[in-house]
PDBQT receptor file of N, H, CA, C and O in Angstrom, charges set to zero:
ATOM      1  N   UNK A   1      -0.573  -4.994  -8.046  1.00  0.00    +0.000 N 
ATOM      2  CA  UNK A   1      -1.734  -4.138  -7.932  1.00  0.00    +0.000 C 
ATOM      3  C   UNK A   1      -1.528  -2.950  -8.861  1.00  0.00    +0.000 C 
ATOM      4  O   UNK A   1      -0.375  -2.547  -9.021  1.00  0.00    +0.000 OA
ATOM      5  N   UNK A   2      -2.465  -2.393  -9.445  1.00  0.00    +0.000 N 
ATOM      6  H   UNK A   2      -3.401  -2.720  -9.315  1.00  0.00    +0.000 HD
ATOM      7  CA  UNK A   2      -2.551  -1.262 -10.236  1.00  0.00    +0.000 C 
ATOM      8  C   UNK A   2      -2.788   0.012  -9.404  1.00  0.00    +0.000 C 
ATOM      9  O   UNK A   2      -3.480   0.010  -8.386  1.00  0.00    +0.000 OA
ATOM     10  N   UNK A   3      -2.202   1.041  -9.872  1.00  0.00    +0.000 N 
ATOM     11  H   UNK A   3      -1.640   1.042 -10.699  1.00  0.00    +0.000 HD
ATOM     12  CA  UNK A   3      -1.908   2.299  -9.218  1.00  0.00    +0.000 C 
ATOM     13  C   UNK A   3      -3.556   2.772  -8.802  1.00  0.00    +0.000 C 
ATOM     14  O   UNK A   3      -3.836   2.955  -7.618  1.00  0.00    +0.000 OA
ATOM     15  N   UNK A   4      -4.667   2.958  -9.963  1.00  0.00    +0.000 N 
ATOM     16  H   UNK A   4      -4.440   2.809 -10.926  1.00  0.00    +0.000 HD
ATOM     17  CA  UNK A   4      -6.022   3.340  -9.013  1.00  0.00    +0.000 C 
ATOM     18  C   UNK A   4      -6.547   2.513  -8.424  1.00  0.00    +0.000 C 
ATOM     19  O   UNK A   4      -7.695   2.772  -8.061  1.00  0.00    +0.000 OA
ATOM     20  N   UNK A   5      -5.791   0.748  -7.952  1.00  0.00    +0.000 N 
ATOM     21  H   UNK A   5      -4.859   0.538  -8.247  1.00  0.00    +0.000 HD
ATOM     22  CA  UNK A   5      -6.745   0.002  -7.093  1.00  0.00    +0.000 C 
ATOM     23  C   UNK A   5      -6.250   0.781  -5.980  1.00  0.00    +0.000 C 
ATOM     24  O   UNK A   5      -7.149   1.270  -5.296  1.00  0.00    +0.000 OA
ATOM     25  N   UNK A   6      -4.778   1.091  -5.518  1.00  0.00    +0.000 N 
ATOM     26  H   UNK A   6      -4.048   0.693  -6.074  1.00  0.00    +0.000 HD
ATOM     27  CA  UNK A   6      -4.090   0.884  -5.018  1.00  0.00    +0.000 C 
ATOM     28  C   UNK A   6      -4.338   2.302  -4.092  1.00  0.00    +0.000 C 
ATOM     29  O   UNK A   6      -3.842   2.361  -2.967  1.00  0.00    +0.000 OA
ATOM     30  N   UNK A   7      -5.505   3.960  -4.890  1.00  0.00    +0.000 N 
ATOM     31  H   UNK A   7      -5.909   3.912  -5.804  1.00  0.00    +0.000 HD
ATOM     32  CA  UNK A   7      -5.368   4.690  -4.539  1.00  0.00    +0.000 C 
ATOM     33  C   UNK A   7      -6.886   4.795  -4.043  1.00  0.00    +0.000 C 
ATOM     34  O   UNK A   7      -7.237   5.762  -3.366  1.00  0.00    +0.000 OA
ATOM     35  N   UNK A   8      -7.776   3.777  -4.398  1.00  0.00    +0.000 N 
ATOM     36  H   UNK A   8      -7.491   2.992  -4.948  1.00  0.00    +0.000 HD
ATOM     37  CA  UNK A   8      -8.963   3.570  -3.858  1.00  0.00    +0.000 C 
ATOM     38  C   UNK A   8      -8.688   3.019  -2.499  1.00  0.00    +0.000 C 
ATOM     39  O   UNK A   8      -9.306   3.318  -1.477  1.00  0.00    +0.000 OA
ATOM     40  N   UNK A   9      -7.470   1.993  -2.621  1.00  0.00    +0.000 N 
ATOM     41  H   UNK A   9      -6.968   1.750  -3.451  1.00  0.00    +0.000 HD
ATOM     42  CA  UNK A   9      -7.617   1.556  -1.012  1.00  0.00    +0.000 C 
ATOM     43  C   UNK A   9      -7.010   2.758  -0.220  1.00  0.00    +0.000 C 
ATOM     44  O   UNK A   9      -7.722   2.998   0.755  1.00  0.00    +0.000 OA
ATOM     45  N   UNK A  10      -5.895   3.623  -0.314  1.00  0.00    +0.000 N 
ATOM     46  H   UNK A  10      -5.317   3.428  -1.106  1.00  0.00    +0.000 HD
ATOM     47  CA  UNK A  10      -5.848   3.883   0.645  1.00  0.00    +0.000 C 
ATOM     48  C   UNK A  10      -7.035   5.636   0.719  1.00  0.00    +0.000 C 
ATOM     49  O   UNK A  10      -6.858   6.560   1.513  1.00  0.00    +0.000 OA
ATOM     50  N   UNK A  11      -7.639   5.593   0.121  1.00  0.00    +0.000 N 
ATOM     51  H   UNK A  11      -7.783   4.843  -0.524  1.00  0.00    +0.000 HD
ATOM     52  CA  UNK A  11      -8.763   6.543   0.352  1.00  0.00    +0.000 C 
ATOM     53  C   UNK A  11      -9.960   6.137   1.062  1.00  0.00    +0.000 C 
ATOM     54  O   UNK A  11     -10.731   7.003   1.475  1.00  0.00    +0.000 OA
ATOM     55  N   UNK A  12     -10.284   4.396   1.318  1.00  0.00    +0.000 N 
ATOM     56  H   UNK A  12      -9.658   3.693   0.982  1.00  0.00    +0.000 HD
ATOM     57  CA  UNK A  12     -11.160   3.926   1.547  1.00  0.00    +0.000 C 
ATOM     58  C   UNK A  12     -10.750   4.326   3.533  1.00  0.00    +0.000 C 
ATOM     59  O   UNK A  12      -9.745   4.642   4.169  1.00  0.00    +0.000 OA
ATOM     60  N   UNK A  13     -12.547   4.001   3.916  1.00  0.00    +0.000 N 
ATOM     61  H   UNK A  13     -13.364   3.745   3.399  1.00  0.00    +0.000 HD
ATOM     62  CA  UNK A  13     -12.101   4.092   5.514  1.00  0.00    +0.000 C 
ATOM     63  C   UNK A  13     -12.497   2.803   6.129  1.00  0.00    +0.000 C 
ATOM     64  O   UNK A  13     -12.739   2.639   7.325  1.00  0.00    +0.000 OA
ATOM     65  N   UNK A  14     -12.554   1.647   4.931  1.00  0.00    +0.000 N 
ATOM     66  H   UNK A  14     -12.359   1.780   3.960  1.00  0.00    +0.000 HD
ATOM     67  CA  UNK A  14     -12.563  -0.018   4.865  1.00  0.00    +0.000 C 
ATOM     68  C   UNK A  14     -10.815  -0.280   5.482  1.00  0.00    +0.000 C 
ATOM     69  O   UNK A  14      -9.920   0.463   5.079  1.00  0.00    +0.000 OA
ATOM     70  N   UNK A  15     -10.630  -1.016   6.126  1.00  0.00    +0.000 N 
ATOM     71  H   UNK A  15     -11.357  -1.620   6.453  1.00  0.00    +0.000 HD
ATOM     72  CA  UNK A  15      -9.103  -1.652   6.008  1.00  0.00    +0.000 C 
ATOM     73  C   UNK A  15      -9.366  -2.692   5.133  1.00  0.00    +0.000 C 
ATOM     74  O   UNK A  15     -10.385  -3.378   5.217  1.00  0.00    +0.000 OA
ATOM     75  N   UNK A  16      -7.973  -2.942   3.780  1.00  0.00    +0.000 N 
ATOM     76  H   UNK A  16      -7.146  -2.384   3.711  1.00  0.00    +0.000 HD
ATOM     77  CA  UNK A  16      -8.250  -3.835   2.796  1.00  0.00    +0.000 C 
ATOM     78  C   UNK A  16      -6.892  -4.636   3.376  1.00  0.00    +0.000 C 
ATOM     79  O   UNK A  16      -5.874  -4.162   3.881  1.00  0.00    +0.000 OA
ATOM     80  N   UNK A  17      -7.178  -5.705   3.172  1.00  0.00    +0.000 N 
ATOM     81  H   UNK A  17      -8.004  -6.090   2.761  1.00  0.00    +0.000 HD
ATOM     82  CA  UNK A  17      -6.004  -7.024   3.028  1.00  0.00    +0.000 C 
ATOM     83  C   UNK A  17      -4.916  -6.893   1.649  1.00  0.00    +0.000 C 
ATOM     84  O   UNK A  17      -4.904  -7.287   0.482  1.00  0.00    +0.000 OA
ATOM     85  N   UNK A  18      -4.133  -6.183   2.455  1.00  0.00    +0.000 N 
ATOM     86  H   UNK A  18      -4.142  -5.864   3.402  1.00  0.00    +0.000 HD
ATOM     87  CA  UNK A  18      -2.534  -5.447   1.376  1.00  0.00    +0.000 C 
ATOM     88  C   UNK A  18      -1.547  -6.213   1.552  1.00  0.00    +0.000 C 
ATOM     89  O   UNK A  18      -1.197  -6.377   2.721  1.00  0.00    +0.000 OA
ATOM     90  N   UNK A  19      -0.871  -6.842   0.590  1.00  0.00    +0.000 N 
ATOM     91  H   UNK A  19      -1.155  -6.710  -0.359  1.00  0.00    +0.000 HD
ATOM     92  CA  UNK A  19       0.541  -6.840   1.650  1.00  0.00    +0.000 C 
ATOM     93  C   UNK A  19       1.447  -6.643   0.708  1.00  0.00    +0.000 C 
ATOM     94  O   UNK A  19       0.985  -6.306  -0.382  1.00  0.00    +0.000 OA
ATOM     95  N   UNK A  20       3.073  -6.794   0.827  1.00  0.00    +0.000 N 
ATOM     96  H   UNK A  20       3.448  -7.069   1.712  1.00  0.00    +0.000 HD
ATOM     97  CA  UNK A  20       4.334  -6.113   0.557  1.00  0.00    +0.000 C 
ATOM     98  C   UNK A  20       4.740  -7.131   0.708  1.00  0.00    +0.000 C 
ATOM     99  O   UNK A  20       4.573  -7.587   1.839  1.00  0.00    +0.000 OA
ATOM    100  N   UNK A  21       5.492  -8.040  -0.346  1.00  0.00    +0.000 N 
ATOM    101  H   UNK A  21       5.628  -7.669  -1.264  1.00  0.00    +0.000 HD
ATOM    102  CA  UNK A  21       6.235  -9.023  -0.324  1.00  0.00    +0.000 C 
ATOM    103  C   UNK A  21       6.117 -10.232   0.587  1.00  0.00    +0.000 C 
ATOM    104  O   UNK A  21       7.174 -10.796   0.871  1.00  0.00    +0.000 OA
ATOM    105  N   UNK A  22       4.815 -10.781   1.161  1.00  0.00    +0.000 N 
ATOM    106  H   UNK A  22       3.957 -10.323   0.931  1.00  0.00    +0.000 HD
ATOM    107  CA  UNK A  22       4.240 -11.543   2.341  1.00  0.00    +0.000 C 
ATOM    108  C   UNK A  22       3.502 -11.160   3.062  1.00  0.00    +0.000 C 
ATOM    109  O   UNK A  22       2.558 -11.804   3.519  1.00  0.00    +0.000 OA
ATOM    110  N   UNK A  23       3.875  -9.685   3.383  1.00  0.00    +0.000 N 
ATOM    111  H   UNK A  23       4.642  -9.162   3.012  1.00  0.00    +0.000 HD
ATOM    112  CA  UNK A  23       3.857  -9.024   4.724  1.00  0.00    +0.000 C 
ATOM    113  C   UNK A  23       2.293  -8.086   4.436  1.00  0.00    +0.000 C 
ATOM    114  O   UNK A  23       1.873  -7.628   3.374  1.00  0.00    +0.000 OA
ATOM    115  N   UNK A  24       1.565  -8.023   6.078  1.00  0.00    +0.000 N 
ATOM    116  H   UNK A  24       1.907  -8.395   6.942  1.00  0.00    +0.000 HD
ATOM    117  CA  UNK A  24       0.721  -7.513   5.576  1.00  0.00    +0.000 C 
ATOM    118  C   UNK A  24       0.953  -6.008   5.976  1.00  0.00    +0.000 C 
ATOM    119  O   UNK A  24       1.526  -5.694   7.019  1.00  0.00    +0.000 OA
ATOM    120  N   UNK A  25       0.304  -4.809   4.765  1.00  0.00    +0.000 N 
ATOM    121  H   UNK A  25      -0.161  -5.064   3.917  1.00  0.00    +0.000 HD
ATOM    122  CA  UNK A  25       0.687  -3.259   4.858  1.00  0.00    +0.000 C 
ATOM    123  C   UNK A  25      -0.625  -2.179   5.294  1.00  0.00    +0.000 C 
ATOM    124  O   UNK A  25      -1.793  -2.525   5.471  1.00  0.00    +0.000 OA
ATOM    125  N   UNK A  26      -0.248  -1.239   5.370  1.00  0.00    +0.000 N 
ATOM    126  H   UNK A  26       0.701  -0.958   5.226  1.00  0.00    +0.000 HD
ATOM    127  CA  UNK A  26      -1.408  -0.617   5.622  1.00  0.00    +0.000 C 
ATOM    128  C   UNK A  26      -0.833   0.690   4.473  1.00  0.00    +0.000 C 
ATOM    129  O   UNK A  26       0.294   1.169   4.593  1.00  0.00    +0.000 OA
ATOM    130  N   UNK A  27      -1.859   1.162   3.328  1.00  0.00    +0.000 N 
ATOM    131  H   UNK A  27      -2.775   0.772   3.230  1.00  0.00    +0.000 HD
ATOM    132  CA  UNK A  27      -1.029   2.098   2.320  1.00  0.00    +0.000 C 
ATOM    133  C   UNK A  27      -1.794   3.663   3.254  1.00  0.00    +0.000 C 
ATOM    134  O   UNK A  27      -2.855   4.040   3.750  1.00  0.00    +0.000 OA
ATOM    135  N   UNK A  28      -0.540   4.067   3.046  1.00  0.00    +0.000 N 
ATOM    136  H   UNK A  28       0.322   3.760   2.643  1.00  0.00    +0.000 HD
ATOM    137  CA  UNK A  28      -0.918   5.615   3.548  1.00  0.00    +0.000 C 
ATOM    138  C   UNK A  28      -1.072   6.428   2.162  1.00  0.00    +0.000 C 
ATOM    139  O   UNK A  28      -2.208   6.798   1.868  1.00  0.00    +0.000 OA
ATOM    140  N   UNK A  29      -0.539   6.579   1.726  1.00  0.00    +0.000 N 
ATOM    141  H   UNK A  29       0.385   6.278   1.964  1.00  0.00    +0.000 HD
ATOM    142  CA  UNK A  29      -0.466   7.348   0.365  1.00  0.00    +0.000 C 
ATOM    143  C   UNK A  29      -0.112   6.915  -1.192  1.00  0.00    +0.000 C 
ATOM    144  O   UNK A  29       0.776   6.062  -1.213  1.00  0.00    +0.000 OA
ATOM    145  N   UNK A  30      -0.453   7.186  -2.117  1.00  0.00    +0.000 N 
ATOM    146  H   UNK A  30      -1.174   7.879  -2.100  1.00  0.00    +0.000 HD
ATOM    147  CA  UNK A  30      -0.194   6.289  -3.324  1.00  0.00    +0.000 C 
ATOM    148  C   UNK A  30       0.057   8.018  -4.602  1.00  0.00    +0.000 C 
ATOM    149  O   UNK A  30      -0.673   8.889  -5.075  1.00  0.00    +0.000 OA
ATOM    150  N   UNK A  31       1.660   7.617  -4.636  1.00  0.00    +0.000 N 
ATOM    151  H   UNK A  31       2.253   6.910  -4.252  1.00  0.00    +0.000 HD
ATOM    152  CA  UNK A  31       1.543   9.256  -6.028  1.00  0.00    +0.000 C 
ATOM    153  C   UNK A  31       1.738   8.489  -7.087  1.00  0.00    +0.000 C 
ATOM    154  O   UNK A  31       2.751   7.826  -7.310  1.00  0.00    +0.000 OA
ATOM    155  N   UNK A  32       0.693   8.572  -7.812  1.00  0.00    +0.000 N 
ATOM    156  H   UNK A  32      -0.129   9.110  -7.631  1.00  0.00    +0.000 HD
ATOM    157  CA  UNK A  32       0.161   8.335  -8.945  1.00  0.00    +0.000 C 
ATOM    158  C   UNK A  32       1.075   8.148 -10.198  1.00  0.00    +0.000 C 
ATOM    159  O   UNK A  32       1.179   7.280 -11.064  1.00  0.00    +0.000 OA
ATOM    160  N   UNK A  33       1.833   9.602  -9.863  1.00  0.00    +0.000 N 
ATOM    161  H   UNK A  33       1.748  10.308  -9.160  1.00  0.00    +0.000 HD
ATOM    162  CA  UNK A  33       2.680   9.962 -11.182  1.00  0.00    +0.000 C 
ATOM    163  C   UNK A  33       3.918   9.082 -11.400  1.00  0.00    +0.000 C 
ATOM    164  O   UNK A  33       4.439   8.801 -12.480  1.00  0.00    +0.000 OA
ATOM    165  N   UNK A  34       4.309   8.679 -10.103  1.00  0.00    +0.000 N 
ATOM    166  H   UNK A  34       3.886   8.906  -9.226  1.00  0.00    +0.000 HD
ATOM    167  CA  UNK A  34       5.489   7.685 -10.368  1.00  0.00    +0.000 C 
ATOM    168  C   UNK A  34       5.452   6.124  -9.538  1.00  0.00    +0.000 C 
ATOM    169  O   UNK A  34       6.370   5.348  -9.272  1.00  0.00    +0.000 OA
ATOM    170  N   UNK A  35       3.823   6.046  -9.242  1.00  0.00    +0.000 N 
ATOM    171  H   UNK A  35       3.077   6.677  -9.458  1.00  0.00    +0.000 HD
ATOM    172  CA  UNK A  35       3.720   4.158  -9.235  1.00  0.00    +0.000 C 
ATOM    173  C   UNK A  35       4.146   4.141  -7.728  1.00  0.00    +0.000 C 
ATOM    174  O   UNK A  35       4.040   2.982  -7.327  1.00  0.00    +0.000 OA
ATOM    175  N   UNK A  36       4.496   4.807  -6.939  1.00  0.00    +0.000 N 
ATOM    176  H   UNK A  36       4.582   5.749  -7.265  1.00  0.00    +0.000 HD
ATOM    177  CA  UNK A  36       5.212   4.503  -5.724  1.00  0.00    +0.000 C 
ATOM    178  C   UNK A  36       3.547   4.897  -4.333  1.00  0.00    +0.000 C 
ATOM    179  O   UNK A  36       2.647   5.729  -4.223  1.00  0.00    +0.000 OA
ATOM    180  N   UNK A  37       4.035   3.698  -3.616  1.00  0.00    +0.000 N 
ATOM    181  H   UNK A  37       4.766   3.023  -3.706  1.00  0.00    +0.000 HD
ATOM    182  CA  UNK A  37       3.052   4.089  -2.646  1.00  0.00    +0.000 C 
ATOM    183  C   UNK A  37       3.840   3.898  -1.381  1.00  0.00    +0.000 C 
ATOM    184  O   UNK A  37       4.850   3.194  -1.367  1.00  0.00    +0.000 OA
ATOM    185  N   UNK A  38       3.364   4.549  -0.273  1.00  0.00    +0.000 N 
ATOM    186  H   UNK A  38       2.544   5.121  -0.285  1.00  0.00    +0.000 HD
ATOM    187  CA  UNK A  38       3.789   5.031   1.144  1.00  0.00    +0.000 C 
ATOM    188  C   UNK A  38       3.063   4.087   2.305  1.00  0.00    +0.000 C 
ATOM    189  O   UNK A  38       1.933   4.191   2.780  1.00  0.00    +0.000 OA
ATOM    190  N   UNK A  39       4.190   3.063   2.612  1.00  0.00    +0.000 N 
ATOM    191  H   UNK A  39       5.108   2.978   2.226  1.00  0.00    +0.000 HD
ATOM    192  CA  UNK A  39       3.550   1.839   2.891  1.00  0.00    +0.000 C 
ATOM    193  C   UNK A  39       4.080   1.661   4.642  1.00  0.00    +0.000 C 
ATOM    194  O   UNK A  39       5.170   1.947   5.138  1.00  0.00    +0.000 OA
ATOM    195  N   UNK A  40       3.000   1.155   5.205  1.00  0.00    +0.000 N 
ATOM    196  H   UNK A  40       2.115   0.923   4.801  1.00  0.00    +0.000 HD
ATOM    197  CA  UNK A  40       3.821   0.838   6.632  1.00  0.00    +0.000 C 
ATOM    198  C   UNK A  40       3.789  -0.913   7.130  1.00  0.00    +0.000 C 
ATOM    199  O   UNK A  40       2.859  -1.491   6.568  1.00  0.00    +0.000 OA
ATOM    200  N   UNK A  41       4.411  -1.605   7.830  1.00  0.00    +0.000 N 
ATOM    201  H   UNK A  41       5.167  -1.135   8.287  1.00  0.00    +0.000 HD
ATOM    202  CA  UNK A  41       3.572  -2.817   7.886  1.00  0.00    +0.000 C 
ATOM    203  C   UNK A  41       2.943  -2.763   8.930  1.00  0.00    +0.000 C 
ATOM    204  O   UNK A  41       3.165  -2.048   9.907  1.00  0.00    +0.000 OA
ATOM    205  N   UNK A  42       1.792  -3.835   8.701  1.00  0.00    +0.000 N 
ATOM    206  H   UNK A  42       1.612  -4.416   7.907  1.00  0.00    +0.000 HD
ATOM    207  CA  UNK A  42       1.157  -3.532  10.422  1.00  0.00    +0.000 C 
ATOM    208  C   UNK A  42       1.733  -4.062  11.361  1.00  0.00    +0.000 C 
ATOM    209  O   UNK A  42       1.040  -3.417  12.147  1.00  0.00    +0.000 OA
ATOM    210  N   UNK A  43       2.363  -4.643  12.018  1.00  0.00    +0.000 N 
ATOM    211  H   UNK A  43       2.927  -5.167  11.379  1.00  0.00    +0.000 HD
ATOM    212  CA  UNK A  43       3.174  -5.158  12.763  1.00  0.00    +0.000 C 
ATOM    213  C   UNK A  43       4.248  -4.006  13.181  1.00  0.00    +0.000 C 
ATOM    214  O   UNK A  43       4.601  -4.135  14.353  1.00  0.00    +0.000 OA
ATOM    215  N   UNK A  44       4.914  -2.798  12.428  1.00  0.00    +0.000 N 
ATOM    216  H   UNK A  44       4.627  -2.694  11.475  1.00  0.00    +0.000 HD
ATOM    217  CA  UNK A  44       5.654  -2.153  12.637  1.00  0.00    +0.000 C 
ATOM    218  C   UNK A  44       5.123  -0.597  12.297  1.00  0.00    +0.000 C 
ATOM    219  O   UNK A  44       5.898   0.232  11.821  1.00  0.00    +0.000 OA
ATOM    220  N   UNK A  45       4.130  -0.380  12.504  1.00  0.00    +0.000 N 
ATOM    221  H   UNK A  45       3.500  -1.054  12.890  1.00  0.00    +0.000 HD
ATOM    222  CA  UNK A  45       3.704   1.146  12.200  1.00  0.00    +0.000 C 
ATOM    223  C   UNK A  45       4.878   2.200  12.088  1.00  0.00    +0.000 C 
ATOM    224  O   UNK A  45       4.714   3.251  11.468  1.00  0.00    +0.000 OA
ATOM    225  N   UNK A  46       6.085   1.873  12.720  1.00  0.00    +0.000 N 
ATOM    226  H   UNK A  46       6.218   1.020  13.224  1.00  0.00    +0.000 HD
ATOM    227  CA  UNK A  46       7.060   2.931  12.265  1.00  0.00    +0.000 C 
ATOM    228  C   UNK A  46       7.823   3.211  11.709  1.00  0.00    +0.000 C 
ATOM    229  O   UNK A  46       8.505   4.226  11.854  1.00  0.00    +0.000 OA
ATOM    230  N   UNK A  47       7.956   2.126  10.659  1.00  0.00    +0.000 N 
ATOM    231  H   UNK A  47       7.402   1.302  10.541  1.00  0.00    +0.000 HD
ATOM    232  CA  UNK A  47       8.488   1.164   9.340  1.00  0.00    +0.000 C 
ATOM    233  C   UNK A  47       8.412   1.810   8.119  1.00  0.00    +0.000 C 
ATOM    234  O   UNK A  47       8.886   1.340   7.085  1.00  0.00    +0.000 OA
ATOM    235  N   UNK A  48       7.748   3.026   8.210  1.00  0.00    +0.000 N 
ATOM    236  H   UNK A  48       7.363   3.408   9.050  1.00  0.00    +0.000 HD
ATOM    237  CA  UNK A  48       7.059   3.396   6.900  1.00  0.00    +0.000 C 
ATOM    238  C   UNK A  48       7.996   3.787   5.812  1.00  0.00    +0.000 C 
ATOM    239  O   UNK A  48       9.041   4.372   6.096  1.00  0.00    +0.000 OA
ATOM    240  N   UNK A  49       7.565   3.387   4.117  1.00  0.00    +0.000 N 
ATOM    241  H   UNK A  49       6.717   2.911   3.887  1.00  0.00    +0.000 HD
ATOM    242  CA  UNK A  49       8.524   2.942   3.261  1.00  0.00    +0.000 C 
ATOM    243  C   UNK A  49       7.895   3.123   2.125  1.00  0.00    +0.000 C 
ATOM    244  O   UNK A  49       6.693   2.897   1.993  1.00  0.00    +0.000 OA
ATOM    245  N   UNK A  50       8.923   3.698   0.874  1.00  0.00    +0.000 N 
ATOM    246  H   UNK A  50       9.900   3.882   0.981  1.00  0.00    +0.000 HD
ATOM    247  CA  UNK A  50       7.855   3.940  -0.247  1.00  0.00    +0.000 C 
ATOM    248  C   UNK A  50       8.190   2.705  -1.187  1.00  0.00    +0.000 C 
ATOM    249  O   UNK A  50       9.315   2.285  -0.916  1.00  0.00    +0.000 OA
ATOM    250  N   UNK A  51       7.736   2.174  -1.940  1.00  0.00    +0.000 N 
ATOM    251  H   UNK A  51       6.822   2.515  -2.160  1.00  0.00    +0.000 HD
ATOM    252  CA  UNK A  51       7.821   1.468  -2.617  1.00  0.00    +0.000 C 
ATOM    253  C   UNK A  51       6.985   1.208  -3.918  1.00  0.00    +0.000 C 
ATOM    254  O   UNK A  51       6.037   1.972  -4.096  1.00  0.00    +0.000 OA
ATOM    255  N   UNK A  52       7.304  -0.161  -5.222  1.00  0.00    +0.000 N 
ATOM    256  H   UNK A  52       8.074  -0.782  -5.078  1.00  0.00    +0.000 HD
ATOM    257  CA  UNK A  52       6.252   0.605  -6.555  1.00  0.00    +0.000 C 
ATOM    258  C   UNK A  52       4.854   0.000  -6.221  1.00  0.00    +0.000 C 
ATOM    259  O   UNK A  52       4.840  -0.798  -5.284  1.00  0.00    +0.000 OA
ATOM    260  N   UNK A  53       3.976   0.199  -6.693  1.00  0.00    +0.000 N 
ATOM    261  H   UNK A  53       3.988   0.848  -7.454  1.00  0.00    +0.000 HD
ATOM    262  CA  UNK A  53       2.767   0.114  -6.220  1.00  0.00    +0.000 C 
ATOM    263  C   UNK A  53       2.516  -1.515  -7.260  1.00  0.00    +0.000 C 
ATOM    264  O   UNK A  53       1.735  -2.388  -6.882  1.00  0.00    +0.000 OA
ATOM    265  N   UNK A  54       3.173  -1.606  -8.290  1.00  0.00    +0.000 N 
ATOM    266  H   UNK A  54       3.807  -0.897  -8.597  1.00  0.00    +0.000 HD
ATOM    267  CA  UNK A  54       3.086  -3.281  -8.184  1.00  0.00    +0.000 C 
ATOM    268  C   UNK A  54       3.694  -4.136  -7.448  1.00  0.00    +0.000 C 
ATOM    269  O   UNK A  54       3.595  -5.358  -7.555  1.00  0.00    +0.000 OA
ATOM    270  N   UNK A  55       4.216  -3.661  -6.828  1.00  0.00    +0.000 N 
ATOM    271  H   UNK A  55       4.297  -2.668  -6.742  1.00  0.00    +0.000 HD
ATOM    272  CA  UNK A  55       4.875  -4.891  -5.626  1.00  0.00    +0.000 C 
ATOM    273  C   UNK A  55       3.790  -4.497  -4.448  1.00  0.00    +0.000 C 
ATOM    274  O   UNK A  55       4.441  -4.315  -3.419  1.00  0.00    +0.000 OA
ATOM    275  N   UNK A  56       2.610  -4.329  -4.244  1.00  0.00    +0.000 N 
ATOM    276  H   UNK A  56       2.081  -4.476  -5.080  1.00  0.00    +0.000 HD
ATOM    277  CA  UNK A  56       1.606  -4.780  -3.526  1.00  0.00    +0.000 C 
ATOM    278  C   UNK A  56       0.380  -5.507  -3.823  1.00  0.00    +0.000 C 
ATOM    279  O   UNK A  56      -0.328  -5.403  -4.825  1.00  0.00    +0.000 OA
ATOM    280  N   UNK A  57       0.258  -6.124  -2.989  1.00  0.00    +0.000 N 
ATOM    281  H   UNK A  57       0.832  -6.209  -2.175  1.00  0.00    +0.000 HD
ATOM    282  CA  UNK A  57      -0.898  -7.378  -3.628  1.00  0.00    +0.000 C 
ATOM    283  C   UNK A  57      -2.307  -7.044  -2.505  1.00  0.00    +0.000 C 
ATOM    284  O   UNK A  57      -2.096  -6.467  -1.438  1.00  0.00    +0.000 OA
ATOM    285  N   UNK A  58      -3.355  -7.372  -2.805  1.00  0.00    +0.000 N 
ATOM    286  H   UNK A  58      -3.527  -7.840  -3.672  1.00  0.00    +0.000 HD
ATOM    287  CA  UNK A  58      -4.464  -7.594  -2.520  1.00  0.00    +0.000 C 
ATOM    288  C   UNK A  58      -5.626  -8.410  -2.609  1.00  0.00    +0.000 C 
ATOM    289  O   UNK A  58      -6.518  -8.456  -3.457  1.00  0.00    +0.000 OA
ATOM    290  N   UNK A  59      -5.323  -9.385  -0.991  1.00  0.00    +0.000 N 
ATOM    291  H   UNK A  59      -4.599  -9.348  -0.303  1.00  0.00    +0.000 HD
ATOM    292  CA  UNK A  59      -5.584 -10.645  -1.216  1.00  0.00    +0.000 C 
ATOM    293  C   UNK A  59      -7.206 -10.689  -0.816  1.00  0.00    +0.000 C 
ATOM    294  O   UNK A  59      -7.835 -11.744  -0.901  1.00  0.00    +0.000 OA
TER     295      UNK A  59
């Protein structure tokens, strides 16, 4: 995923179909400047984890 899809979703108040290596995410935050977004999975809301914003997909 590209960094402004990635900062549209999590600005949207749509839930989008994200996920993180299989898994599906919910993005809390996305900083721009260094590609990394602030990811939780849904299954584990307390999981939360930054990671680069191309290693999320949107299916």
């Amino acid at each position: 995923m590209n960094t402004q899809r990635a900062i549209e979703i999590s600005a949207s108040p749509v839930m989008v179909d994200v996920t993180y290596q299989g898994e599906p995410v919910y993005i809390q935050h996305v900083n721009e400047e260094d590609g990394i977004a602030r990811i939780y999975p849904l299954s584990h809301p307390e999981e939360e984890r930054d990671v680069p914003v191309n290693m999320l997909s949107e299916r």
